[in-house]
MINU-348755 format. One record per residue (C-alpha): x, y, z. Coordinates in steps of 0.02 Angstrom, whole numbers, plus 32768, in hexadecimal, padded with zeros to 4 digits. Example, Ala and Ser with C-alpha at 12.3 -4.5 7.8 and 13.67 -1.06 7.14 Angstrom:
! residues 2
82677F1F8186/82AC7FCB8165/
***
This chain:
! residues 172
5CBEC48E8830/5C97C4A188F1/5BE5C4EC88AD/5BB4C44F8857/5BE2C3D088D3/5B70C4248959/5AF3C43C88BD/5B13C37E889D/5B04C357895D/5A5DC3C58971/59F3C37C88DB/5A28C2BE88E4/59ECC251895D/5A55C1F689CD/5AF9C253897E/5B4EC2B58A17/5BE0C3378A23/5C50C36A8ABA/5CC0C3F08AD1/5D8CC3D28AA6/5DB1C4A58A83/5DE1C4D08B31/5E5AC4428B37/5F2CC4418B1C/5F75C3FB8A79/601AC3B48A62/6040C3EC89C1/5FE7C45D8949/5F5DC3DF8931/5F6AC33089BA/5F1EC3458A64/5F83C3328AEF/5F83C28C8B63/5F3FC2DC8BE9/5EB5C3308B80/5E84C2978B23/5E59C23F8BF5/5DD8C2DF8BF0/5D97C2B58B4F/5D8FC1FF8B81/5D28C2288C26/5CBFC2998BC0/5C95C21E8B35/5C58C19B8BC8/5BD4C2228C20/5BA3C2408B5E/5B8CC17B8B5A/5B2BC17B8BF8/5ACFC20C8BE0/5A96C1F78B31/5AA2C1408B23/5A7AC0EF8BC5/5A0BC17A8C0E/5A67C1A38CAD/5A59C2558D00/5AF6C2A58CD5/5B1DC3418C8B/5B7BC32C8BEE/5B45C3938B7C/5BA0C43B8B5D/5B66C4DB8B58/5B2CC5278AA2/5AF3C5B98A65/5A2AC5A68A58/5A00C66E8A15/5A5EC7028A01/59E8C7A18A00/5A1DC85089C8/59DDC8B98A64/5A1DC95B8A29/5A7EC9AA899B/5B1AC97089FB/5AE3C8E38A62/5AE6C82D8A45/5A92C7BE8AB1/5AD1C7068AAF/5A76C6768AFA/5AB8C5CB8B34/5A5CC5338B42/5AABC48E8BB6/5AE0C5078C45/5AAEC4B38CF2/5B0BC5308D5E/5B33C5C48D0C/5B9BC6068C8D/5C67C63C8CB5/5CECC6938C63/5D62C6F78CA9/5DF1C71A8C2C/5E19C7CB8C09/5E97C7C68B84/5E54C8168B06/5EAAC7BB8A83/5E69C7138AC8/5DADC73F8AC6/5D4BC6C58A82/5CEBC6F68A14/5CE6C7708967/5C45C7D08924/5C4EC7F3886A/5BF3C84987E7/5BEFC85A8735/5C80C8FF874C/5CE9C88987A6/5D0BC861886D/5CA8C8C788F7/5D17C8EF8989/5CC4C8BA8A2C/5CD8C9368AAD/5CA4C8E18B5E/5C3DC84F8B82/5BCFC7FD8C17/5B8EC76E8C62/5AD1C78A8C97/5AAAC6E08CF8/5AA3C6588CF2/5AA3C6428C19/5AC8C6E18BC8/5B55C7448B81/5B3EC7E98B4F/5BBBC8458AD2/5BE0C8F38ABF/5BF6C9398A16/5C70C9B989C8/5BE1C9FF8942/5B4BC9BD890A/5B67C92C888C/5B25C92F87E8/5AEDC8948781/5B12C7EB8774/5B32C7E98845/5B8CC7448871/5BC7C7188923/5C53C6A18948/5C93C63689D6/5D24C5F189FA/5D73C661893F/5DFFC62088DB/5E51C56F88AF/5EB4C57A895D/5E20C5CF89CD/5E47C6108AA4/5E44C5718B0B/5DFBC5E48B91/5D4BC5DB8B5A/5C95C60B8BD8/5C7BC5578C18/5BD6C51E8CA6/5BFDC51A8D4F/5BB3C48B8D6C/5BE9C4148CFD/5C81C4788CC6/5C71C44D8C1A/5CA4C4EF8BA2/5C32C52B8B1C/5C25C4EF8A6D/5C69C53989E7/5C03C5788975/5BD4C60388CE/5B1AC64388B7/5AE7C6D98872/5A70C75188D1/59BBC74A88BC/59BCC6988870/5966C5FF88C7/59DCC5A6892C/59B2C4D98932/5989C4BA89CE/5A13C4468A2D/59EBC3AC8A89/599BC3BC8B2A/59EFC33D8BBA/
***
């Protein structure tokens, strides 16, 4: 579902998405109060932004090409970053993201941000075919997600296999 709305918000004009993953619910499935003042303030710089034109930084960062530099490397690019990408979690369990392959899930063995746009992943063995990559994996994904220093605004989630064309998000 979270790769069709930023499908959806990519290929039709004047339809916009912002970010709600890296913020706290009160239940299982309702945002929090204080989360839904965030998602308030980020729904006005979409408005001013997108609607009215203004110069402010409201769109998030997305995934814009993911490129298979080695057997065992990924290479993920982010569109929407105006500072630079951060993430500094090290619990494994809370990474971010999944890699996948026809056989099943790839373990991811390190990663790295390469400035100021790019993650690169390190992979247990060399997938096979059918390569998918994930962020922001299961129906309850890490709230600690890479997010731009600048406008602190944490990635989008998304699902796109490797080696297909990625549609192109929205430029600000």
């Amino acid at each position: 579902m979270r790769e069709l709305k930023r499908q959806l918000a990519a290929s039709i004009p004047g339809v916009e998405i912002i970010p709600t993953l890296d913020l706290g619910l009160s239940d299982g499935i309702h945002n929090h109060s204080d989360a839904n003042t965030v998602i308030g303030r980020r729904m006005a710089d979409s408005a001013l932004g997108a609607v009215y034109g203004k110069k402010v930084h409201f769109r998030a960062p997305e995934v814009c090409a993911i490129q298979q530099s080695s057997p065992t490397t990924l290479e993920l690019h982010f569109a929407n970053v105006s500072g630079r990408l951060h993430y500094e979690n090290r619990i494994d369990s809370d990474f971010p993201f999944a890699i996948r392959d026809c056989e099943g899930t790839i373990e991811i063995l390190s990663w790295e941000l390469q400035m100021p746009n790019r993650l690169v992943l390190k992979l247990a063995q060399a997938p096979k075919a059918d390569l998918v990559v994930i962020g922001a994996p299961t129906s309850n994904p890490p709230s600690n997600l890479p997010f731009d220093t600048y406008s602190f605004l944490p990635m989008l989630g998304f699902k796109l296999p490797v080696g297909s064309d990625i549609p192109s998000p929205p430029t600000a």
